[in-house]
Structures are given as C-alpha cells and as structure tokens.
N, CA, C and O atoms as a Maestro MAE file, in Angstrom:
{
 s_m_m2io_version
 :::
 2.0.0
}

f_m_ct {
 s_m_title
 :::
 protein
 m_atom[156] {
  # First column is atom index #
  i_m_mmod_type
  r_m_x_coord
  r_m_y_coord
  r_m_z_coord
  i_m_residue_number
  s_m_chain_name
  s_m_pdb_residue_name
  s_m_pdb_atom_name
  i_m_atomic_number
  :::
  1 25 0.851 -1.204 0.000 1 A "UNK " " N  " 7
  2 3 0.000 0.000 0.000 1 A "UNK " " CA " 6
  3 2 0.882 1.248 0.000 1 A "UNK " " C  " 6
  4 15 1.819 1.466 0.768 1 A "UNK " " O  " 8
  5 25 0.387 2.111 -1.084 2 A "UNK " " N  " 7
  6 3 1.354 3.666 -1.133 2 A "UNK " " CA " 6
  7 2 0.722 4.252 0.306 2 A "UNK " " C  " 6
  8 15 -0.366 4.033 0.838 2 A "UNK " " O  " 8
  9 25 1.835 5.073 0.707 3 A "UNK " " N  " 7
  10 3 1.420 6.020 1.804 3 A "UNK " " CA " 6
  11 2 1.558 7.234 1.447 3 A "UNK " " C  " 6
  12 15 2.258 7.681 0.539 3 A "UNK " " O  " 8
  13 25 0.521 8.066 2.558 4 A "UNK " " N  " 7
  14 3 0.021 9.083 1.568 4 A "UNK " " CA " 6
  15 2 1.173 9.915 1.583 4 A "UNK " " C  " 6
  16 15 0.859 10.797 0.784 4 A "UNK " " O  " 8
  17 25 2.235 10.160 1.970 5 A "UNK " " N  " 7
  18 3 3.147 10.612 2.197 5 A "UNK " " CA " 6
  19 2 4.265 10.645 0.548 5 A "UNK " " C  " 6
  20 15 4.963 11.545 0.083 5 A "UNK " " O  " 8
  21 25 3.980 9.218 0.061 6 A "UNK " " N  " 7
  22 3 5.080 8.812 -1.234 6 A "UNK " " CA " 6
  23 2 3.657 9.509 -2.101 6 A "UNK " " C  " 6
  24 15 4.106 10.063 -3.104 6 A "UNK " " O  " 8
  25 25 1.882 9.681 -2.033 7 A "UNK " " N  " 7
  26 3 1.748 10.128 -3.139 7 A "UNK " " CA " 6
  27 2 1.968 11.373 -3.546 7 A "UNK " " C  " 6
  28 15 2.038 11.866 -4.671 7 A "UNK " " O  " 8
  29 25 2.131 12.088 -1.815 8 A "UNK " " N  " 7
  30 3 2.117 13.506 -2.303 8 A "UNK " " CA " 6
  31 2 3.752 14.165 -3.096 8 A "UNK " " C  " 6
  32 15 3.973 15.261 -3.611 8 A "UNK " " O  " 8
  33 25 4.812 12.762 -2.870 9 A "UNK " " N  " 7
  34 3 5.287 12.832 -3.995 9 A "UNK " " CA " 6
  35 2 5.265 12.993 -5.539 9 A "UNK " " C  " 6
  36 15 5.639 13.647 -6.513 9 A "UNK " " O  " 8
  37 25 4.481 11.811 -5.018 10 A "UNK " " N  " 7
  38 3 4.222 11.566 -6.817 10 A "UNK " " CA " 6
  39 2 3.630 12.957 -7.397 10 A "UNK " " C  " 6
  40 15 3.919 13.614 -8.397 10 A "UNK " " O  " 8
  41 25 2.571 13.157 -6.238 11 A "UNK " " N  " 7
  42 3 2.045 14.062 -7.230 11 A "UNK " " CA " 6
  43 2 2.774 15.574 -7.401 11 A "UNK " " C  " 6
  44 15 2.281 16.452 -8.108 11 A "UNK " " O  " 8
  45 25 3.891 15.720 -6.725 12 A "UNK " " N  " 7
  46 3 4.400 17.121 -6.441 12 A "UNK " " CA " 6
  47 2 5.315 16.920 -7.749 12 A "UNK " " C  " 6
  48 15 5.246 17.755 -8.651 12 A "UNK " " O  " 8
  49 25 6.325 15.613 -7.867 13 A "UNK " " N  " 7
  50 3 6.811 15.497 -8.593 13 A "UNK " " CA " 6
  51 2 6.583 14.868 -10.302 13 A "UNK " " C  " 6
  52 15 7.451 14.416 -11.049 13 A "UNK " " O  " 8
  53 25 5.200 15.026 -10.542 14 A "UNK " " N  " 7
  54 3 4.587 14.286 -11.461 14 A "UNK " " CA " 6
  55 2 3.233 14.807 -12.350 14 A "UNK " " C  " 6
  56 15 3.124 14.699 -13.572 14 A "UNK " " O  " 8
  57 25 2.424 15.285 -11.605 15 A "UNK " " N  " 7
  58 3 1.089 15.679 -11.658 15 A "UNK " " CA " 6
  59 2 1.662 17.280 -11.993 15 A "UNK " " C  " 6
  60 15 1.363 17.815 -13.061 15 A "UNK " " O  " 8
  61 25 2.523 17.988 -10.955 16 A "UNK " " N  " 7
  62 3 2.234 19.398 -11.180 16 A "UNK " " CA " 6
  63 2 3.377 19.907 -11.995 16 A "UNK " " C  " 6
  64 15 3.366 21.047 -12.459 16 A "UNK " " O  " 8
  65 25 4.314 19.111 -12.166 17 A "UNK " " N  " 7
  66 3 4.944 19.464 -13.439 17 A "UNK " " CA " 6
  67 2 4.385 19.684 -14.753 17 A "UNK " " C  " 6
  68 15 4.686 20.638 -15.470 17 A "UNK " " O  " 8
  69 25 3.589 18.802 -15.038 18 A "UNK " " N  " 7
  70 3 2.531 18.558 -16.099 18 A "UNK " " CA " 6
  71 2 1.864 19.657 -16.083 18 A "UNK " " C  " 6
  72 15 2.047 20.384 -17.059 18 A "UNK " " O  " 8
  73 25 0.860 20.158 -14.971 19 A "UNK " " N  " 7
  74 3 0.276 21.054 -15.235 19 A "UNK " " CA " 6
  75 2 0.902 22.636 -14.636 19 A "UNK " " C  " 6
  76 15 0.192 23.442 -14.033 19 A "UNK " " O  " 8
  77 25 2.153 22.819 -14.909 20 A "UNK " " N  " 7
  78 3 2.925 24.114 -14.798 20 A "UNK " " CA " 6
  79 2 3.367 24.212 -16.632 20 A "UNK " " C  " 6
  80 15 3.345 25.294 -17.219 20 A "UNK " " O  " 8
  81 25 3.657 23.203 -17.170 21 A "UNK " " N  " 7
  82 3 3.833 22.829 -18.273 21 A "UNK " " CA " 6
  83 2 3.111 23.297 -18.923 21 A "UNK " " C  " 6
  84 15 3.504 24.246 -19.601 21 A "UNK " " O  " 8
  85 25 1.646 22.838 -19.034 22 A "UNK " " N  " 7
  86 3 0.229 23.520 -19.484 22 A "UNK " " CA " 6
  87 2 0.065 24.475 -19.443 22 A "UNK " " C  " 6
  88 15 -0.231 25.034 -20.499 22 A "UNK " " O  " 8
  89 25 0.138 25.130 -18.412 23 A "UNK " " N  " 7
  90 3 -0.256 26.717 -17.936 23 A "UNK " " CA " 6
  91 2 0.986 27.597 -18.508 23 A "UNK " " C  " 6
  92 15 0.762 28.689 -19.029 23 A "UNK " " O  " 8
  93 25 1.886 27.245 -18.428 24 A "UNK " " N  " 7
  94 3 2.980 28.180 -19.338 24 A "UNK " " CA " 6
  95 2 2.903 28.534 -20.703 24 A "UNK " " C  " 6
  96 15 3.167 29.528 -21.380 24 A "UNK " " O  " 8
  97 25 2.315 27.036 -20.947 25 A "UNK " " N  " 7
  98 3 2.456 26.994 -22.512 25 A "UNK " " CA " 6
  99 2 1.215 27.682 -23.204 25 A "UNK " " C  " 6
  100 15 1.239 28.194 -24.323 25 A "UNK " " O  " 8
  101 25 -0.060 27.602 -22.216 26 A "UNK " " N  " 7
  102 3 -1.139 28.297 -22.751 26 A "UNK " " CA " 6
  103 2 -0.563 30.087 -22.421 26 A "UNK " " C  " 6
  104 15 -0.825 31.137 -23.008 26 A "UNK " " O  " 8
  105 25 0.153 29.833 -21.431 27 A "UNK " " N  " 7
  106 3 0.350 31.740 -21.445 27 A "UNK " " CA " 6
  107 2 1.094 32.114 -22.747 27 A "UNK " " C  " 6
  108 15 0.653 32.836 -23.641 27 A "UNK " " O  " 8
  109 25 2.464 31.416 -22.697 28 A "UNK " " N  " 7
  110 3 3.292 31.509 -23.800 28 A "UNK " " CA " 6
  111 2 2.769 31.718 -25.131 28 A "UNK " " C  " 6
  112 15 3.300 32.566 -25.848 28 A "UNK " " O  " 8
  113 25 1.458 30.810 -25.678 29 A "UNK " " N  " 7
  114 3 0.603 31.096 -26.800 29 A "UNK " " CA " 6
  115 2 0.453 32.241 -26.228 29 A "UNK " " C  " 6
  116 15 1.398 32.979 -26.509 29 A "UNK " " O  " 8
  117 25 -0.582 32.892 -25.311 30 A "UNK " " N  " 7
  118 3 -1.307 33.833 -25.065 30 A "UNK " " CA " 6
  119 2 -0.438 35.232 -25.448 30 A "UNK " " C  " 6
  120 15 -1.023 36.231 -25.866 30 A "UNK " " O  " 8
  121 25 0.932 35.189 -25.270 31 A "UNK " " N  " 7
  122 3 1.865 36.238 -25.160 31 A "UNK " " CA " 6
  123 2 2.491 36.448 -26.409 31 A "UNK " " C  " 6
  124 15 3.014 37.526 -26.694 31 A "UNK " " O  " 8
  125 25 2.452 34.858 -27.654 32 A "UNK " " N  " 7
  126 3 2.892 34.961 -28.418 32 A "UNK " " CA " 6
  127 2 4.386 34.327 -28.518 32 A "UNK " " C  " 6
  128 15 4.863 34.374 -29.651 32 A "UNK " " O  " 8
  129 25 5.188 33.750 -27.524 33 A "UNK " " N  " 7
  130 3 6.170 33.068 -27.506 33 A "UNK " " CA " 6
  131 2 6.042 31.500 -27.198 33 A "UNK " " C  " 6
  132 15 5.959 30.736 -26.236 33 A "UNK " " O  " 8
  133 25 6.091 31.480 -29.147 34 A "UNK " " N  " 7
  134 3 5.687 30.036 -29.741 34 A "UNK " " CA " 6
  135 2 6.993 29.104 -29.895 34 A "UNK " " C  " 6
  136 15 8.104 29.479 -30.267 34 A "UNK " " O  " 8
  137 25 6.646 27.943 -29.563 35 A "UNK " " N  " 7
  138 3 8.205 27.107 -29.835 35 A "UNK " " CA " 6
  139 2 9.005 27.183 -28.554 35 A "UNK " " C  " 6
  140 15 10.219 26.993 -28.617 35 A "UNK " " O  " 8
  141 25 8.473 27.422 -27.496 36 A "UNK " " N  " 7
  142 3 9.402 27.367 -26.407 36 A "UNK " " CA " 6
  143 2 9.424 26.050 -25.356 36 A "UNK " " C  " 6
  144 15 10.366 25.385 -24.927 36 A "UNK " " O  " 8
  145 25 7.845 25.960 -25.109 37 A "UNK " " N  " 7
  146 3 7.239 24.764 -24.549 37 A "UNK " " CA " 6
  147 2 6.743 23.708 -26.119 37 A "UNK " " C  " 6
  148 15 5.545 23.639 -26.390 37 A "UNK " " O  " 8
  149 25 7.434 23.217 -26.716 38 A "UNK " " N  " 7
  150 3 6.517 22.642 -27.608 38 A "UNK " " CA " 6
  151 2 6.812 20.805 -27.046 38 A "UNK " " C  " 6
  152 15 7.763 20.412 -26.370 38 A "UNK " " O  " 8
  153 25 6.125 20.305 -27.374 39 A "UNK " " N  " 7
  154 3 6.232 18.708 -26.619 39 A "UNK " " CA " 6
  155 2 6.996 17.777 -27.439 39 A "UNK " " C  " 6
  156 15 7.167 16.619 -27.060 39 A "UNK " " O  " 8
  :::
 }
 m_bond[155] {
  # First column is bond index #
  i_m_from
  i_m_to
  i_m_order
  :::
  1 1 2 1
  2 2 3 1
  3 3 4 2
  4 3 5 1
  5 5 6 1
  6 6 7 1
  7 7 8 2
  8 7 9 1
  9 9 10 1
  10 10 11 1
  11 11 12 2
  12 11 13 1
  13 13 14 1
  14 14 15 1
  15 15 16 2
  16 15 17 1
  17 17 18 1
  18 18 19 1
  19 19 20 2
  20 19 21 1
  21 21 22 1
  22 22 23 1
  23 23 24 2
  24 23 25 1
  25 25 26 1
  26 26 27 1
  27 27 28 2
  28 27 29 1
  29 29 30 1
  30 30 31 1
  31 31 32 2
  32 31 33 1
  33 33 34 1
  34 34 35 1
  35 35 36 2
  36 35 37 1
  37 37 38 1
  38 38 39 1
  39 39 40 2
  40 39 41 1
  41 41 42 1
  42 42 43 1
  43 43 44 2
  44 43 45 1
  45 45 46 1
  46 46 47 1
  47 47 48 2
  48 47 49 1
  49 49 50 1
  50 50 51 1
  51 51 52 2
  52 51 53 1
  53 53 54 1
  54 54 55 1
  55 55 56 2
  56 55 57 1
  57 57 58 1
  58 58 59 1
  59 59 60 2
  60 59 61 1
  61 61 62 1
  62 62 63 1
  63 63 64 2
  64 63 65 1
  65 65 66 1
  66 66 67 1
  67 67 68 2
  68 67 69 1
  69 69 70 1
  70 70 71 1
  71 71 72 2
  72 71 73 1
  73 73 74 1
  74 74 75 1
  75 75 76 2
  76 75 77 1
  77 77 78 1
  78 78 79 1
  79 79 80 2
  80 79 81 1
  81 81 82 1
  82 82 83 1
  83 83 84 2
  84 83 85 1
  85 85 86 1
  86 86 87 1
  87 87 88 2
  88 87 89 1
  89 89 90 1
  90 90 91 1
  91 91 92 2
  92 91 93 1
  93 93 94 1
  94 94 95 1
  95 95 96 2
  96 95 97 1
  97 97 98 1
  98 98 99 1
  99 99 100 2
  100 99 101 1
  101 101 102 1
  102 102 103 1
  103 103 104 2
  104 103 105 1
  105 105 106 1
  106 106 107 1
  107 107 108 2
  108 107 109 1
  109 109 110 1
  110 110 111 1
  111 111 112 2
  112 111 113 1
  113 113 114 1
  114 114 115 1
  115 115 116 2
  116 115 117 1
  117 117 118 1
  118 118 119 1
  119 119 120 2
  120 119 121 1
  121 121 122 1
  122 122 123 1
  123 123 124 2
  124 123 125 1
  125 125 126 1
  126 126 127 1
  127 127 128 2
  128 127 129 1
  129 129 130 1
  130 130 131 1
  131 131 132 2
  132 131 133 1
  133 133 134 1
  134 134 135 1
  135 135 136 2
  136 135 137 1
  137 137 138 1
  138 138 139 1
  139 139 140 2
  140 139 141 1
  141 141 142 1
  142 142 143 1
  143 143 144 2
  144 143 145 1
  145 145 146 1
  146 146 147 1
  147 147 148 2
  148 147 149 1
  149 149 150 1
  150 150 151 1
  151 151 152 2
  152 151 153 1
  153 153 154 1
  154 154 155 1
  155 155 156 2
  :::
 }
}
C-alpha cells in the first residue's frame, strides 16, 4: 500500500509538473512566444 506521504510525492513530482507545463504553454501562446514549450 502507497502512503500518503510517497503520493504527495508523486504528485508534487509528477502531476504538477505537467500542469505548470500547461499553464505556461497556454500563457506563452497567449503572449505569443511560440516554440518554447513545444512537446
């Protein structure tokens, strides 16, 4: 059994990378600096 301790790993190291990723990249469109975040 994970403890909740290793998920809030996971998710610190996993989950919110992903969505800092997202959110940059929608600003980055938003601002016009294309090709920086591309996947």
């Amino acid at each position: 059994l994970i403890s909740f301790r290793v998920s809030i790993v996971i998710f610190v190291h996993i989950v919110f990378p992903i969505a800092a990723h997202i959110f940059l990249f929608k600003h980055s469109e938003h601002f016009g600096k294309t090709g920086k975040h591309v996947c």
